[in-house]
C-alpha positions, 0 to 999 in steps of 0.5 A, a space after each residue: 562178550 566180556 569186552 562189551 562188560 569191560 567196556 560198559 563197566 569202564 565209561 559207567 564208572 568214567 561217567 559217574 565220576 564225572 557226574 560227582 565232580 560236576 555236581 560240586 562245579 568241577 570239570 572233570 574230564 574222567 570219561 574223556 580219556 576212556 573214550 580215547 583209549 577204547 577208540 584207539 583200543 578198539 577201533 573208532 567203531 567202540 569208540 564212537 559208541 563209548 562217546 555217544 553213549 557217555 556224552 548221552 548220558 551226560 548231556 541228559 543228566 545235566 539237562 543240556 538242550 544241544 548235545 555239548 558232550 555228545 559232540 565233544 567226545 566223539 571229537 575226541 574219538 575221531 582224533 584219537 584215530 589220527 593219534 594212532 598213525 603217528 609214529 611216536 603213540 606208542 610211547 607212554 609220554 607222547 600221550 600227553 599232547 592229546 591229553 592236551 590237545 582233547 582236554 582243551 577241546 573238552 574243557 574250553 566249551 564249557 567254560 566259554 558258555 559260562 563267561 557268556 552266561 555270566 558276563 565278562 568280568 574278571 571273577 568269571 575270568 577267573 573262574 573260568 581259567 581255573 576250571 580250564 586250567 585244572 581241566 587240562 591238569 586232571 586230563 594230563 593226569 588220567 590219560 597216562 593213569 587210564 592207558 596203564 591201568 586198563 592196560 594191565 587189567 586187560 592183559 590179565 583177560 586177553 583184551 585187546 591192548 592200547 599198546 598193540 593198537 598201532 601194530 594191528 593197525 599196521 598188520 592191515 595195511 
């Protein structure tokens, strides 16, 4: 049952964060990596229902009629499951080429939508390869500051860990 707290507590705070960036236009993919920690974590079931229910909220507070983060952070929850069976996942600093990979994913849609809506003129290139740009950035930052962080508070409970993630998946097979 404390699980369900820590996981609920975590994507709330996830997802108010990225609410007060948005709200100043900055995308900040701050609910992105605690869906791929608790995907990988918790199993791509946790996973799935931390992007739904994040990219719900977010889809509906901004107002959106397609369900733009619905979609791309259950991307980023099926990708973290093929993240896991690599090798090398265990390592802190290989998780930053999905911290790559999942922000482009993330990030990109957004930004296209703007030049679309704005047309093509170099300040909205701009505009828009800055937002993309420092969406990246922040990604490249919070997945490796997530993963050690909930890591470290859920040792302290008994949780399940993202470091241990790779061995219980092993012991299955």
């Amino acid at each position: 049952m404390a699980i369900f707290f820590f996981i609920f507590l975590t994507l709330f705070s996830a997802v108010l964060l990225e609410f007060l960036f948005g709200g100043i236009g900055i995308i900040a993919p701050t609910a992105l990596p605690v869906v791929f920690y608790f995907s990988i974590a918790c199993g791509w079931r946790a996973g799935l229902f931390c992007a739904i229910a994040a990219g719900v909220a977010l889809d509906a507070v901004y107002g959106r009629i397609f369900p733009l983060s619905t979609l791309l952070l259950s991307i980023s929850s099926a990708l973290s499951i093929f993240w896991i069976l690599r090798e090398d996942s265990k390592k802190l600093l290989m998780n930053l080429i999905p911290a790559i990979v999942t922000g482009f994913i993330y990030t990109a849609p957004p930004c296209i939508i703007i030049l679309y809506r704005h047309g093509l003129d170099w300040q909205n290139l701009f505009s828009a390869f800055f937002r993309l740009s420092f969406g990246i950035f922040l990604s490249l930052l919070l997945f490796p500051l997530v993963i050690v962080f909930l890591d470290s508070f859920g040792d302290s409970f008994g949780f399940r860990l993202f470091r241990d993630a790779r061995d219980r998946l092993l012991k299955k097979f």
